[in-house]
N, C-alpha and C positions, 0 to 999 in steps of 0.2 A: 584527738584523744583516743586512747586506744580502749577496745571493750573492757580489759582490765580493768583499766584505771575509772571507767563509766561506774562498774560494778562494784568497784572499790567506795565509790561515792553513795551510790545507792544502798551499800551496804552498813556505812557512816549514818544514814538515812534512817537505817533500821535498829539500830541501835542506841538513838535519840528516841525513840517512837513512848518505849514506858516513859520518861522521864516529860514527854510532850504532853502527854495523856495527863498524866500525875499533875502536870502545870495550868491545864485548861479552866480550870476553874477560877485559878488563881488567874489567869490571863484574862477571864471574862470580867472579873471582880473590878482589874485595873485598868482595863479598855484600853488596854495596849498590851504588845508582846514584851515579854521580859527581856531584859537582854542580854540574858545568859540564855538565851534559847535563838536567839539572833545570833549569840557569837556562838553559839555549836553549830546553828548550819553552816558560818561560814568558815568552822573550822574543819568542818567535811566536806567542804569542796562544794558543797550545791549552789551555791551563789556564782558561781563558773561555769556551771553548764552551758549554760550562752553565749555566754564571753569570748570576745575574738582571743585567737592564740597570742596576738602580737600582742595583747595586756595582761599574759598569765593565764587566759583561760582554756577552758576546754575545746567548745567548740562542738559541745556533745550533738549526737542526735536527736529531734524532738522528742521522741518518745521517752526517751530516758528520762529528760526532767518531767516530763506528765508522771512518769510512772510515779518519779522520786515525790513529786507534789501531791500524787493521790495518797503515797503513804502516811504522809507528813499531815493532811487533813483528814484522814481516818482517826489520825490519834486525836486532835485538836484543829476545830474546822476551823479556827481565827486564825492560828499559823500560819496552818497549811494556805488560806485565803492571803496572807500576806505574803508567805512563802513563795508564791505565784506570782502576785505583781513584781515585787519586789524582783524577782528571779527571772522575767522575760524583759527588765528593761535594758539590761546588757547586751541585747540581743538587739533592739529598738537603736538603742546609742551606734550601734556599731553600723547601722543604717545613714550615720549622719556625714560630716566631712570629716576628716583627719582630724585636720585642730580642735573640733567641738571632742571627739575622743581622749585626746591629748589635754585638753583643761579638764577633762574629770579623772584620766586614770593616772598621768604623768606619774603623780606625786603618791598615788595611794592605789592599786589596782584593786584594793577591798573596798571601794568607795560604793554608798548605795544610791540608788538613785528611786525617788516615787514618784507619782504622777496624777494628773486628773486631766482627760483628755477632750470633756466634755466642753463647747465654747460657752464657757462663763466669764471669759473677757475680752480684750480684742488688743491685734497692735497696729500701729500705723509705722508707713514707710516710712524711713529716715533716710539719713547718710550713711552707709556702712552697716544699717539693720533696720533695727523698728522700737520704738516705745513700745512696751505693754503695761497694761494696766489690768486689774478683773480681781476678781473672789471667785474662788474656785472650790469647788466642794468634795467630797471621798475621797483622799490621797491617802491611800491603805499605806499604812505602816511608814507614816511622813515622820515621825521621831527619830525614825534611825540613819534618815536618809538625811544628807547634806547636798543634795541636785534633786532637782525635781522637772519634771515633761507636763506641759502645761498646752493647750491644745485653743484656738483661738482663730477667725479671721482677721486679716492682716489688709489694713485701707491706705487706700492712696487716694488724695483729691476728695476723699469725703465717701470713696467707693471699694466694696472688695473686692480686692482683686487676686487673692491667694488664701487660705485656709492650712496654716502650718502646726507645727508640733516648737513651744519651744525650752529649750533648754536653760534654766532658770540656776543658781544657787544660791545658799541660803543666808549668803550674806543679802540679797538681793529679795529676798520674801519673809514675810512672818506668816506663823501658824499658829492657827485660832482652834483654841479646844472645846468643841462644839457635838464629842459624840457621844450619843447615849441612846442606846437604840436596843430596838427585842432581840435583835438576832446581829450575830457577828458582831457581840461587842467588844473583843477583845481585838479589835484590829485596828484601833486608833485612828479613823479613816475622817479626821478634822478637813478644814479648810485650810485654803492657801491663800495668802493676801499678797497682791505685787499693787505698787503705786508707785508708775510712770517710772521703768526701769528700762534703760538701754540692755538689749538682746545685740548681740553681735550677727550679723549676717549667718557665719557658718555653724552658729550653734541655733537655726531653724530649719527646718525639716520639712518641704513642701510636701504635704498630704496627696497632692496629683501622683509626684514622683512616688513615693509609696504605695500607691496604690496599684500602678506600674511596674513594680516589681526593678523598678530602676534611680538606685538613689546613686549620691556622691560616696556613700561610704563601702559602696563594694568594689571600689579603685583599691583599697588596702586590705577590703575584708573578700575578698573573692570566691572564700567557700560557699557550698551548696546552702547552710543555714542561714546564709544572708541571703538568699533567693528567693526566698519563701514569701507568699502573700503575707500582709501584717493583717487581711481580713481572716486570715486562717489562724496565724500565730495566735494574734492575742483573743480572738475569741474564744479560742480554745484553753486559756491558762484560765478563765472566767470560766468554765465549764469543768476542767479537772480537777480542781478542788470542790466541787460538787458532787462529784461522785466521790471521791474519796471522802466527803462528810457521809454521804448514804451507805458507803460499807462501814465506816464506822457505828453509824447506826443498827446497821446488820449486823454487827459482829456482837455490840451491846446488847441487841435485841435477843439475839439465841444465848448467850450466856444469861439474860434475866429471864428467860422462858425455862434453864434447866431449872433453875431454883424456884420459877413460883408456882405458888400453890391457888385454886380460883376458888375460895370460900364459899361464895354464889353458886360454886356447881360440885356442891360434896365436899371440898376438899378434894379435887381433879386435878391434876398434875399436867403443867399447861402442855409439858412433853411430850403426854399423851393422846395428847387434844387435836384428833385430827384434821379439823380448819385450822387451827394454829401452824400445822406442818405447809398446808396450800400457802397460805401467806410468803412462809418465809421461801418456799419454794418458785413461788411471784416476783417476789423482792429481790432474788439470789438472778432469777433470769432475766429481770431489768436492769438490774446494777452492770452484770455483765455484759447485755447487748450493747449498753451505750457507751461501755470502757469498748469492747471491740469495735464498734464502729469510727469512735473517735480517733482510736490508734491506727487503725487500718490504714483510715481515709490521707491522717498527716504523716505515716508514712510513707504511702504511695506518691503525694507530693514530694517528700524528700527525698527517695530513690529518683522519680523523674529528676530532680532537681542535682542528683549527684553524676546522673548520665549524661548531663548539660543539656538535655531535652526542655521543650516548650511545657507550660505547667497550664492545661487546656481550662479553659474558664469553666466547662460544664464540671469537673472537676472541684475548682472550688466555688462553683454552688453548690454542691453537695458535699464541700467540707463543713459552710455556713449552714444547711440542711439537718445533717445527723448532729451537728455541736448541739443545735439548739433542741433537737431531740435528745440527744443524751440527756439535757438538762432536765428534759420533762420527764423525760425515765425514771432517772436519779431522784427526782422530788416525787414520783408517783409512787417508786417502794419506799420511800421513808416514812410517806402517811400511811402507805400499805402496814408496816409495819407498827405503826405511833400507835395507829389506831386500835389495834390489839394487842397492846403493853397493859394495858389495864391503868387502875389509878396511880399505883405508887409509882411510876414511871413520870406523873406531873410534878412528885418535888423537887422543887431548884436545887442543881449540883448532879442531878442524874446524866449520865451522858446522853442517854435517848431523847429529853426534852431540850437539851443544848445541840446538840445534832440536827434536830427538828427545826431549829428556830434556825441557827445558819443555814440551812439549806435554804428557805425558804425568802432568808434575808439576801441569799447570794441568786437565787431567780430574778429578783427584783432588778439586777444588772441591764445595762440597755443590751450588753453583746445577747441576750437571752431574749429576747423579744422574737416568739416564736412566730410569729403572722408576717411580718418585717421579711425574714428568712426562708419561708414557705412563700410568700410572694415573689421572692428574687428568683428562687426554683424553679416555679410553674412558669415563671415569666422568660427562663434561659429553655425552659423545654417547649416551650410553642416556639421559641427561634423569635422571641424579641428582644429587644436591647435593655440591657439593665442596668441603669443610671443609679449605681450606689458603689460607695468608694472599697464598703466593709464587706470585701468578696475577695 
């Protein structure tokens, strides 16, 4: 994809954003995304960004869909939080074999695909694949998707012996409407139900190979963006709609700050309120270190990755490092800010108080598990061996 056409999309991006905004409420009310906001992103191209060329898609570089996703949850952080899953699993599929590609995009290359990657079931070997069976819980934005990635150890003889990703469709699972929650509830993030379903061999995804940076599907997909860690990829689509809900915030905050007045203090006009300006000038330097840190870091893996160069591990530990710092950034000026909106900023429907509660609903994420992350670091800079796949 050419820069054009990147900016062409991001620019489709931008132009959905009032109408995103305008919805959010509405979107929180229904605990699911509308899907007339579903079919405008994918009538701007954002649902492509990942996508191999050979099914229509772009092919973009990563930063471009982070950018395009922190805009998209700036305006509405359930979207945008869907926007994300929903938008890196084209990127995950194209990881897979041919044919597992070939059954979802043949027929449809708009086809969505959601996921819950946590093992809350399991398959056992067969002939030709595996049974699975499980409940599986958060598939963001599972209404609009017809395949879903479903995440499981895989037993033979009563033992495990693999730990795959598999690739499910919806003839093949029901989904259970089960969300109702403080924060991010417009993102319809239900359960998945399979009982005892034949998975085909090449629509599973061995977790080692991923982890490797070596699967079956970069035989067809050969580009740099299929080279990329999946401990970098998708922890980071967990984190940039996270920042993008805290400029959001930020941006709400300073336009409720021109107009309020603080009764408590004369009738002082919060604009002129000199700890009021510290805050937002706090909030404005965290928002940003952890959008540049994040952008940098999977950058710099993608350029290595474009020179066919080796993508060095101390590298992405400290992609996993600043992600999950970003994350703490991002949540630290949003209360920076919460906390001196004053009262009227608590009525339901205000964007500050909806901003507030996603961000803090999307911390809750395992990819965000700051100790987890900061232990993988210290443990790759003393020079010993770190035994975790999510790197």
């Amino acid at each position: 994809m050419s820069e054009q056409d990147t900016q062409a999309v991001i620019a489709g991006v931008d132009e959905l954003l009032p109408v995103l905004r305008e919805r959010a409420q509405e979107t929180e009310d229904a605990r699911r995304i509308p899907d007339e906001s579903i079919k405008s992103l994918q009538e701007c191209g954002f649902f492509k960004l990942l996508q191999p060329k050979t099914y229509g898609g772009y092919e973009a570089d990563p930063v471009s869909f982070y950018t395009a996703v922190k805009k998209i949850a700036s305006a509405c952080g359930s979207t945008g939080w869907v926007a994300s899953i929903l938008g890196v699993h084209p990127w995950h599929l194209a990881l897979f074999e041919a044919q597992a590609q070939a059954d979802v995009w043949s027929d449809n290359v708009d086809t969505l695909i959601s996921s819950s990657y946590a093992p809350m079931g399991k398959a056992t070997v067969v002939d030709g694949g595996y049974r699975l069976s499980g409940r599986w819980s958060f598939s963001s934005g599972c209404d609009h998707a017809t395949w879903v990635l479903l995440g499981g150890p895989a037993f033979a003889d009563g033992k495990p012996v693999d730990f795959c990703t598999y690739l499910v469709p919806i003839a093949d699972y029901s989904i259970v409407d089960v969300w109702d929650t403080v924060g991010l509830r417009g993102t319809g993030s239900n359960d998945i139900v399979v009982e005892d379903v034949f998975v085909p061999k090449h629509r599973a995804l061995s977790f080692m190979l991923t982890s490797k940076c070596k699967t079956p599907g970069q035989e067809v997909n050969p580009g740099p963006l299929y080279r990329l860690p999946y401990g970098s990829v998708h922890p980071s689509t967990i984190t940039a709609p996270i920042i993008g809900m805290a400029q959001g915030a930020y941006d709400a905050h300073v336009e409720h700050q021109r107009q309020r007045v603080r009764a408590a203090y004369a009738g002082e006009q919060s604009k002129e309120d000199p700890f009021a300006k510290v805050r937002i000038a706090e909030a404005a330097s965290e928002i940003d270190a952890s959008w540049l840190q994040l952008t940098h870091n999977i950058d710099e893996l993608y350029q290595l990755a474009c020179r066919g160069e080796k993508l060095p591990f101390a590298t992405r530990l400290r992609v996993r490092r600043d992600q999950v710092r970003g994350t703490e950034r991002a949540i630290g000026a949003v209360d920076r800010l919460f906390e001196n909106s004053g009262g009227r900023a608590l009525k339901m429907g205000t964007p500050i108080q909806r901003f507030w509660r996603d961000a803090h609903a999307g911390r809750v994420h395992a990819a965000n598990d700051p100790e987890r992350a900061y232990t993988m670091f210290g443990t790759g800079e003393f020079g010993l061996p770190v035994e975790n796949a999510m790197v």
